[in-house]
C-alpha positions in Angstrom: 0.0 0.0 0.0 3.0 2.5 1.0 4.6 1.6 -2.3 1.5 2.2 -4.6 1.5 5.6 -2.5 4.8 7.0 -2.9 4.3 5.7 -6.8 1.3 8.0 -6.8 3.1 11.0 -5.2 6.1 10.3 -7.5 4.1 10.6 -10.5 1.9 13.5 -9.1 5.3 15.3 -8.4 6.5 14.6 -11.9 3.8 16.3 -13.6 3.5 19.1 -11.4 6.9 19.8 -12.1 6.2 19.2 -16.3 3.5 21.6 -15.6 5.6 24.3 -13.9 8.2 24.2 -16.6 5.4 24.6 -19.4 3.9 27.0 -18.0 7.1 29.0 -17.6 7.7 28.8 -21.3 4.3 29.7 -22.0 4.3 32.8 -20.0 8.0 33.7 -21.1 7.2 33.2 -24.7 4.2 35.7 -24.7 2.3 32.8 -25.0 -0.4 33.1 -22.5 -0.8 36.6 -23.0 -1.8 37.3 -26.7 -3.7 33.9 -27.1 -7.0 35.8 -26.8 -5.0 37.5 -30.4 -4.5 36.0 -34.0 -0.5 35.6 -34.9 0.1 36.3 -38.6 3.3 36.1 -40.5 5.4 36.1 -44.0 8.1 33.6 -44.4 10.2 32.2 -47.3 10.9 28.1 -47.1 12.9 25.8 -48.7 12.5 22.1 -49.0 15.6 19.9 -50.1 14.3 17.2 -52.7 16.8 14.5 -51.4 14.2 12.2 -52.7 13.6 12.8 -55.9 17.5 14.2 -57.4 21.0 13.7 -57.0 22.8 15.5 -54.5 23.7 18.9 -53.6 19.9 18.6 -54.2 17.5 20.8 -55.9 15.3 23.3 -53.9 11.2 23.6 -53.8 10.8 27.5 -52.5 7.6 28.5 -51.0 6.7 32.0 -50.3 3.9 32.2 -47.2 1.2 33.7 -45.4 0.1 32.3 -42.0 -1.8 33.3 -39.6 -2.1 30.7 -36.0 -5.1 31.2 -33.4 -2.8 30.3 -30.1 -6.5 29.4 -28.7 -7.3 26.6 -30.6 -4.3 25.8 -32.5 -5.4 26.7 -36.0 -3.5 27.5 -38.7 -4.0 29.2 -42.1 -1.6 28.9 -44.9 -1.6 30.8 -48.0 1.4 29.7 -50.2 2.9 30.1 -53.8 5.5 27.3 -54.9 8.3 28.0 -57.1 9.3 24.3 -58.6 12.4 23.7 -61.7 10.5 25.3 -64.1 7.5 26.3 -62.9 5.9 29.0 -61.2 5.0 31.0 -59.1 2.2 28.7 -58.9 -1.0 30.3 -58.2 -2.1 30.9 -54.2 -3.1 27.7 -52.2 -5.0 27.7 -49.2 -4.7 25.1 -46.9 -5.6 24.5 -42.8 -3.8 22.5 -40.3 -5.5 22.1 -36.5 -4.1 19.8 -34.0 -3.5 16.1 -35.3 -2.9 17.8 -38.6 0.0 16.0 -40.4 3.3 16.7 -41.8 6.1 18.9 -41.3 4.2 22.0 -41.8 2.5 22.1 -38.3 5.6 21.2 -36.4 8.0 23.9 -37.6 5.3 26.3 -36.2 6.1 26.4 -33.0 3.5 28.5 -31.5 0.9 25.4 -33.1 3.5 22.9 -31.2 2.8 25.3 -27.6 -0.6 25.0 -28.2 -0.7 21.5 -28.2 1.3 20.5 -25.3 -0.6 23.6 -23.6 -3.9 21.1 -24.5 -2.1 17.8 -23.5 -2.6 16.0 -20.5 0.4 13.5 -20.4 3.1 15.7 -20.4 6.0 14.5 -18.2 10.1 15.1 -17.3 12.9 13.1 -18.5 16.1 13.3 -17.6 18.0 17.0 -19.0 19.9 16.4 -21.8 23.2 18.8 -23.8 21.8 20.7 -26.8 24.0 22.5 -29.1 26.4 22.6 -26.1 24.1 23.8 -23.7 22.0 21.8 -20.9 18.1 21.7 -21.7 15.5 20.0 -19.4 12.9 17.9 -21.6 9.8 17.7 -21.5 7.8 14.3 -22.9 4.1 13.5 -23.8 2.6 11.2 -26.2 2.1 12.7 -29.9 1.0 11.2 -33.6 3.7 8.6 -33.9 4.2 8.1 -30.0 6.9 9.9 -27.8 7.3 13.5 -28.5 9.7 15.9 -26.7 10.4 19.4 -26.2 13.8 20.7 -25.5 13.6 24.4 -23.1 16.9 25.9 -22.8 17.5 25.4 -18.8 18.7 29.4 -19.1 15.7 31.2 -19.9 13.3 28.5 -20.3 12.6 29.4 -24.0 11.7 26.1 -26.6 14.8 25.3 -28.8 13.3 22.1 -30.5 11.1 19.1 -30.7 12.4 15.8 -31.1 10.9 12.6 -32.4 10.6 9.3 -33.9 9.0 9.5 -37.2 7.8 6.2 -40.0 9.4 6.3 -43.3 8.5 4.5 -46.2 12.2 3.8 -47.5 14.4 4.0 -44.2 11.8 2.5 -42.0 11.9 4.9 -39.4 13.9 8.6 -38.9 14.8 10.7 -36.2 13.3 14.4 -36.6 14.1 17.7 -34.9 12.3 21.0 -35.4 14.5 23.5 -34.6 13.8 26.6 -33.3 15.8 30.0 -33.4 16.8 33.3 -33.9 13.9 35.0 -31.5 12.5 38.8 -32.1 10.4 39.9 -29.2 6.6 42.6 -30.2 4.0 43.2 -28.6 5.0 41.1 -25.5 5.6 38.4 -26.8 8.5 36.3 -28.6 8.4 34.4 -31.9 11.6 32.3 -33.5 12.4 34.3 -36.9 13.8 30.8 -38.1 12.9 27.1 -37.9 14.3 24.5 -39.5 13.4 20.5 -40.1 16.5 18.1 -39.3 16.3 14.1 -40.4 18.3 11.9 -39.4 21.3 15.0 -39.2 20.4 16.5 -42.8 18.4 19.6 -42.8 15.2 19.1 -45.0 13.5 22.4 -45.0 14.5 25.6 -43.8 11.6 28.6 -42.7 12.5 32.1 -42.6 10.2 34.6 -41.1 10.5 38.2 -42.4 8.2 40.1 -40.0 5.6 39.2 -37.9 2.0 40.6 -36.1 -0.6 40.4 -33.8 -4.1 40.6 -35.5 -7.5 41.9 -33.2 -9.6 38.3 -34.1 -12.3 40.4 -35.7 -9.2 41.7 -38.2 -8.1 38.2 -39.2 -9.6 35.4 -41.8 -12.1 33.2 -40.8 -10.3 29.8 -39.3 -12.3 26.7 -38.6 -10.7 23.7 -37.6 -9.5 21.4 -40.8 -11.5 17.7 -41.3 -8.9 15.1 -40.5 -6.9 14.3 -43.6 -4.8 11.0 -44.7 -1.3 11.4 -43.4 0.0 9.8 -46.2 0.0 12.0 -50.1 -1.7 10.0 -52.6 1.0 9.4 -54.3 2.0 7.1 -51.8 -1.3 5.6 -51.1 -1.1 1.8 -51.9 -4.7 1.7 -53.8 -5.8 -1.5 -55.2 -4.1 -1.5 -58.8 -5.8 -2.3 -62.0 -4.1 -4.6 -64.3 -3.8 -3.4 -68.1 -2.8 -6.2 -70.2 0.0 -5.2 -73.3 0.2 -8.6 -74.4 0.0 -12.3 -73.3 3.2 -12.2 -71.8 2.8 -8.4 -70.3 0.3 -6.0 -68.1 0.8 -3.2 -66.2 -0.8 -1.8 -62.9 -2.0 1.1 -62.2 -3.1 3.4 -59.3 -3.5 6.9 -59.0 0.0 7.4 -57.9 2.3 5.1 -60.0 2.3 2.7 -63.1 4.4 -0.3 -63.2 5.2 -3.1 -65.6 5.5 -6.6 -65.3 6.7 -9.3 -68.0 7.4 -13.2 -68.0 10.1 -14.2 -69.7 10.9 -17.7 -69.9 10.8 -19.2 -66.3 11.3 -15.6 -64.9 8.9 -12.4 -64.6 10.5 -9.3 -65.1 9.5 -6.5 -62.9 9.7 -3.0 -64.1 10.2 -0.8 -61.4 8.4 -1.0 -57.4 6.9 1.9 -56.5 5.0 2.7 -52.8 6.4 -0.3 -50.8 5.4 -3.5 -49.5 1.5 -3.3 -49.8 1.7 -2.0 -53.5 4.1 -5.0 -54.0 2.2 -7.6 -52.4 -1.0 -6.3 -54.6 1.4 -6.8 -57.7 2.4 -10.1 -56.7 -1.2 -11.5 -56.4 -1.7 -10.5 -60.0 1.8 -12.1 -61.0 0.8 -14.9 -59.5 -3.2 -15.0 -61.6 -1.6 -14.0 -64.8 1.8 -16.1 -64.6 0.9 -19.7 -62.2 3.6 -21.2 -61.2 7.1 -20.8 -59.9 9.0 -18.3 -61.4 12.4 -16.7 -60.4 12.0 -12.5 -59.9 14.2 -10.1 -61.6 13.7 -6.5 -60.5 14.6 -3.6 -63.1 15.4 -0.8 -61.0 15.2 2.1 -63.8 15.4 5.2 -61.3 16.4 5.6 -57.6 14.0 8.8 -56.6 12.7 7.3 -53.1 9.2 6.9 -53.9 9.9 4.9 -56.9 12.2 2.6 -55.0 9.9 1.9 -52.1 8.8 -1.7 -52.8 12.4 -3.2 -53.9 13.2 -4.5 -50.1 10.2 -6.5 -50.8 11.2 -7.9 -53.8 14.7 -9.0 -52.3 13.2 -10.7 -49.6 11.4 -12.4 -51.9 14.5 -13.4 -53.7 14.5 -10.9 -56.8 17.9 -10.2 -58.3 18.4 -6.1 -58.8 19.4 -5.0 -62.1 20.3 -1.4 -61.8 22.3 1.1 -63.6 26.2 1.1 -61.9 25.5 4.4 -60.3 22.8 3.1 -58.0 24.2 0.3 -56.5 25.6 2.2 -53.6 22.3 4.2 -52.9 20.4 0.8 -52.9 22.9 -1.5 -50.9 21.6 1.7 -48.1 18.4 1.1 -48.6 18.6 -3.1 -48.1 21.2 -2.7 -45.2 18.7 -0.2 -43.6 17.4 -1.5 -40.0 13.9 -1.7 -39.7 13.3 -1.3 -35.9 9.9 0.6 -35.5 7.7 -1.7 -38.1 9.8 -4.8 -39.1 8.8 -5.2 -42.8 9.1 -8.3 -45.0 13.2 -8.2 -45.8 13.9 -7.5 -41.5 11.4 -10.2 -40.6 14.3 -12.5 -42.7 17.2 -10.5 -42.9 19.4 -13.4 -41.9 18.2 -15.2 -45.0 17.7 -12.3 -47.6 20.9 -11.9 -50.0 21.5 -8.8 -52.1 22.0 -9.6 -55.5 23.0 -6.4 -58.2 23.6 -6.6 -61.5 25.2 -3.3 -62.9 24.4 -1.8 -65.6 26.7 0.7 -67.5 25.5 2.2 -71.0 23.5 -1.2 -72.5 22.3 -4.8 -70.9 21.0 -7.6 -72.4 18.9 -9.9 -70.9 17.1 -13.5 -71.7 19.3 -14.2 -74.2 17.7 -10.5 -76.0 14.2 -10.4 -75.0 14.9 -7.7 -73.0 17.0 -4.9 -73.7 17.9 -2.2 -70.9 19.7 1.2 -72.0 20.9 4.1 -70.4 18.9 7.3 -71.6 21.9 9.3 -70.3 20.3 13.5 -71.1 21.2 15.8 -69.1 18.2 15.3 -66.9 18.5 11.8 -66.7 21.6 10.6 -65.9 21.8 7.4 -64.1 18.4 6.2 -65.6 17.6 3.2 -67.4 14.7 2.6 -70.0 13.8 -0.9 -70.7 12.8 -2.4 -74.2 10.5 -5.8 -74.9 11.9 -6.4 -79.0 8.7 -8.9 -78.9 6.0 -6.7 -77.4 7.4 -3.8 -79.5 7.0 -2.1 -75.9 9.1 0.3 -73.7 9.4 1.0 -70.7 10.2 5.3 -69.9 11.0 4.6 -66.4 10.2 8.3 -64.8 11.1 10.3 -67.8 7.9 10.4 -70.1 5.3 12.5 -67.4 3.3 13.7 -69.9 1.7 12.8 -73.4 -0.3 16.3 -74.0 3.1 18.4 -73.5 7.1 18.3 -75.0 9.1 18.2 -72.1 13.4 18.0 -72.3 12.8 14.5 -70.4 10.5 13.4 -73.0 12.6 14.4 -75.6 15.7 12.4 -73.8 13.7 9.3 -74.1 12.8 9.8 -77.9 17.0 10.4 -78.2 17.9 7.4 -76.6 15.6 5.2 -78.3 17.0 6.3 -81.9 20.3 5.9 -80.2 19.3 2.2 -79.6 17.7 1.9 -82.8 14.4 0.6 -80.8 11.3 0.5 -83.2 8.5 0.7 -80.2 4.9 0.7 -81.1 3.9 1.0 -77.4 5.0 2.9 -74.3 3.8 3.1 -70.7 5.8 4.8 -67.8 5.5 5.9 -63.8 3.6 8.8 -64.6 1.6 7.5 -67.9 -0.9 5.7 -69.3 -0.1 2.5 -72.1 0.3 5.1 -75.1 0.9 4.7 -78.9 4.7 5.9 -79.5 3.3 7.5 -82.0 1.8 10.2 -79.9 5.9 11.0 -78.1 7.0 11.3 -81.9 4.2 13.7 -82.5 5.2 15.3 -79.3 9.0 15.8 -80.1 8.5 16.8 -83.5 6.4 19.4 -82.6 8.9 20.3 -79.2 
């Protein structure tokens, strides 16, 4: 009975204490005293795409308007996008509320105070040395489980929050918003500059030019968002329809990626794995009713962008050999030798049994004795990438590099290059980002680019 009692007052003590020290920030911050005001803000961000090109990386630039309600933990977000060759984009509206997924709400950090102001677990851990300088840590349980906030032991100001994030390449990350460079107004202090960290590589930068503190009859209405899918469609592993070339071929299809599939002989050729495991295991259920039997797997891994290369641990665990351009090989040996330790997927269930097996692939490869033909596109845009031709099917595979069949794009005309280059005489085409198309239509295209 004494023990269950000083367990009580131990715990009770704890979150008094977690209490004290958020309450400290909130009052130091300004917090507490403006919430009954509307915070609104410009800021310039950058997000790397590590994902989707070769490194230094390019840069996605967003120029913002937000404006937070510290009472409920609203946001509203007016943006313009500035992508390679596009843009400004037209304005886009969007809400975030608490639960709201993403990066977006978390390098906000007066969205992150209200939320731990609102939660009711919030507990101490054990001070830990940030950027040189002792912090005391606060916990409580957020979206993807243990959330904590770092208060410099000083001045009790926020300087980040740390977590455990899921990943659908790397299995799991560890993810710091940063917070920094503070400008005090109108009693109260906002970070000018935040900044999300992965796994020690900063992802997206936020710079804040000015800031205000809008009367709430002056601001936008701001009603809480519905709840959203935390995942982007293009990730979504929808039930794929199967889109038959030939006997011997099909694609499937979902609203976020195309991929192709071909028996050859006693193996079956896959074209590419997009999403991950569930879109893999879908394609292997329609291998398996359109081939029966036993077959050996050969994966043809045409491009590395992470999205596109979600689904390969599942295809080595199932015993696939890789064929791959040489310049991959390095990037995908990470990916397989990545441990899975939040969600154990198919390849860490049987790591001990799984062997990596990479075939390089310079500027040409020939496979089943010339049934299939792989070929480096090798534009300036598309270095590294294969394209894959079926001489039977009079089919080829674009890989990521045909988006479009109503525009000329430089990648499309890459594509039509290297396939003159190869002397390929396609009558079909299908990519990532297409639809099974007449190569007719990409001459049209590039004749008239």
């Amino acid at each position: 009975m004494y023990s269950r009692l000083l367990c009580l007052l131990l715990v009770s003590a704890e979150s008094a204490s977690a209490q004290s020290a958020l309450q400290r920030t909130l009052d130091l911050t300004g917090f507490t005293r403006v919430s009954d005001r509307i915070l609104h803000w410009r800021d310039m961000q950058g997000v790397e795409q590590n994902y989707q090109s070769p490194a230094p990386f390019f840069t996605v630039l967003y120029s913002r308007e937000s404006w937070v309600d510290p009472r409920t933990g609203v946001e509203r977000i007016s943006s313009q996008t500035v992508f390679p060759g596009r843009g400004p984009s037209p304005a886009t509206v969007s809400m975030l509320g608490p639960g709201s997924p993403g990066a977006q709400r978390y390098l906000d950090l007066w969205a992150v105070l209200a939320d731990w102001r609102d939660a009711h677990d919030v507990r101490v851990l054990p001070s830990q040395v940030f950027q040189d300088y002792p912090r005391t840590v606060l916990a409580r349980t957020g979206q993807f489980g243990e959330e904590r906030l770092f208060l410099d032991s000083k001045t009790g100001f926020p300087v980040k929050l740390d977590r455990e994030e899921p990943h659908y390449l790397w299995g799991q990350v560890q993810v710091e918003y940063i917070y920094s460079i503070w400008q005090d107004k109108d009693g109260a202090s906002v970070p000018m500059c935040s900044a999300r960290v992965v796994d020690g590589f900063k992802e997206i930068t936020r710079t804040i030019g000015d800031f205000e503190f809008l009367r709430r009859e002056q601001a936008l209405d701001m009603p809480p968002p519905p709840p959203t899918n935390p995942t982007p469609l293009f990730l979504q592993p929808l039930p794929p329809k199967k889109i038959d070339v030939d006997r011997h071929t099909f694609l499937t299809q979902n609203p976020g990626y195309t991929e192709a599939f071909a028996r050859i002989g006693d193996a079956v050729y896959i074209l590419d794995a997009a999403q991950g495991e569930s879109r893999a295991r879908q394609d292997l259920d329609l291998i398996r009713a359109a081939f029966p039997g036993a077959h050996q797997f050969v994966l043809v891994v045409t491009d590395v962008a992470w999205p596109h290369i979600a689904g390969v641990r599942f295809w080595v665990a199932s015993g696939a050999t890789v064929i791959s351009h040489r310049a991959s090989q390095e990037f995908l040996t990470r990916v397989i030798e990545r441990r899975w330790t939040r969600a154990p997927d198919l390849l860490e269930q049987h790591r001990k049994g799984v062997k990596f097996r990479f075939v390089p692939v310079d500027k040409r490869y020939t496979a089943a004795g010339g049934k299939l033909e792989l070929r480096a596109i090798d534009g300036i845009g598309s270095e590294g990438a294969l394209m894959a031709f079926l001489p039977d099917s009079h089919f080829l595979w674009a890989s990521d590099y045909i988006q479009s069949v109503t525009a000329p794009a430089s990648y499309t005309a890459e594509v039509w290059q290297a396939v003159r280059r190869a002397a390929f005489q396609p009558q079909q085409v299908a990519a990532m980002h297409i639809p099974l198309t007449p190569w007719t239509t990409i001459e049209t295209l590039v004749q008239g680019q």
